[in-house]
Every structure is written in C-alpha cells, then in structure tokens.
C-alpha positions as CSV (number, residue, x, y, z in Angstrom):
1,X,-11.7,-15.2,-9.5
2,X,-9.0,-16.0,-7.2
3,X,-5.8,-17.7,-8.4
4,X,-5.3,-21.8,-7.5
5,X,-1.7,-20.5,-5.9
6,X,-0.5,-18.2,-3.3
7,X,2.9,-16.7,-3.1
8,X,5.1,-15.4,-0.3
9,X,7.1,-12.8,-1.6
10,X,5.8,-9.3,0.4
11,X,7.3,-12.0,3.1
12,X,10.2,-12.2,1.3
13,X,10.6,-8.6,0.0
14,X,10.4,-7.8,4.2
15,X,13.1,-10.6,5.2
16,X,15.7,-8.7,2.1
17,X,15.9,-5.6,4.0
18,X,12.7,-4.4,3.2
19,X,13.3,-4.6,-0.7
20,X,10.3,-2.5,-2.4
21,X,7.7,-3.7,-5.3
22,X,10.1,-1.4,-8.2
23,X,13.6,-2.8,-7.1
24,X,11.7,-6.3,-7.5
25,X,10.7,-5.5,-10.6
26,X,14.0,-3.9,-11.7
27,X,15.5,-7.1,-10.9
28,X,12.9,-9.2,-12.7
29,X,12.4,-7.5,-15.9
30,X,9.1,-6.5,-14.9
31,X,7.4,-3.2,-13.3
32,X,6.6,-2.1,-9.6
33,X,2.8,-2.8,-10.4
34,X,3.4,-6.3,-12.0
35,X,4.5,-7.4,-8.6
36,X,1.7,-5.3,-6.6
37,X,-0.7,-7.5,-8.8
38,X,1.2,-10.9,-8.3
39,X,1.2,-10.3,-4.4
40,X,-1.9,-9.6,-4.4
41,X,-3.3,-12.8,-6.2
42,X,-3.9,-10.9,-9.2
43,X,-1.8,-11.9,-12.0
44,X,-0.5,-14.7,-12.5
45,X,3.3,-14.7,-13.7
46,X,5.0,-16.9,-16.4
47,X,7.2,-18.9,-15.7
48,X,9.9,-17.3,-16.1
49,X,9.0,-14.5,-14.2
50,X,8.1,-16.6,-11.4
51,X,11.8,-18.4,-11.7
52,X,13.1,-14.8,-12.1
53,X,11.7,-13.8,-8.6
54,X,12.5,-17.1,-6.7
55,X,15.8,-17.1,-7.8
56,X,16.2,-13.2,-6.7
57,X,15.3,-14.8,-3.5
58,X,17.8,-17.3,-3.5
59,X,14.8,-19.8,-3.0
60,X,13.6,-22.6,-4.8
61,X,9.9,-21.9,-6.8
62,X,8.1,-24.0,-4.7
63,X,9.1,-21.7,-1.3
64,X,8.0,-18.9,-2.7
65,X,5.0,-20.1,-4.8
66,X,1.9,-22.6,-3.3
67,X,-0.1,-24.3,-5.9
68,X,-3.8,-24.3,-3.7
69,X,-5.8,-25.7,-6.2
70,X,-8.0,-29.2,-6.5
C-alpha cells in the first residue's frame, strides 16, 4: 500500500552536492536504509524525523513532503 504523501528529497540530496542516503541519515539520527525506504514511499517517518530532514535542507516540511491523499 502506497503512502498518501510523496517526498522530494533524492531531489534534494542531488541539489546538496550529491549528498548520499548515510550522510542523510548521519545527519538525522537515522540509518542509510531508513532514508532508502522513506524515498522510496516506504516508510513513513515521524515527525520529527521528517522536520529533521527538511530542516537539513534548509526547507520548510511542506517543500520537501506532499500530502497526496483524499
């Protein structure tokens, strides 16, 4: 079953000089196959994770995560 959000943050990872999935995580609090799964639509994060990455970003939530449910 497919998550009711989408995320843009192998977009995001690219656009930060290539950053990989473990210096994500690193940065997080979280490991290299948490984020694989999160791209990927297969986990979904708490919410403080999810804050966590944005804010590694320098982004606000809602630009790196799209809520595409009903």
């Amino acid at each position: 079953m497919a998550l009711p959000f989408t995320n843009d943050i192998r977009t995001l990872r690219f656009l930060a000089g290539e950053m990989t999935q473990g210096d994500l995580g690193d940065r997080v609090g979280v490991t290299r196959q948490t984020i694989a799964a999160i791209e990927q639509g297969k986990y979904s994060p708490s919410l403080e994770v999810a804050f966590r990455i944005a804010h590694v970003f320098g982004k606000p939530l809602e630009e790196v995560f799209r809520w595409e449910g009903d």
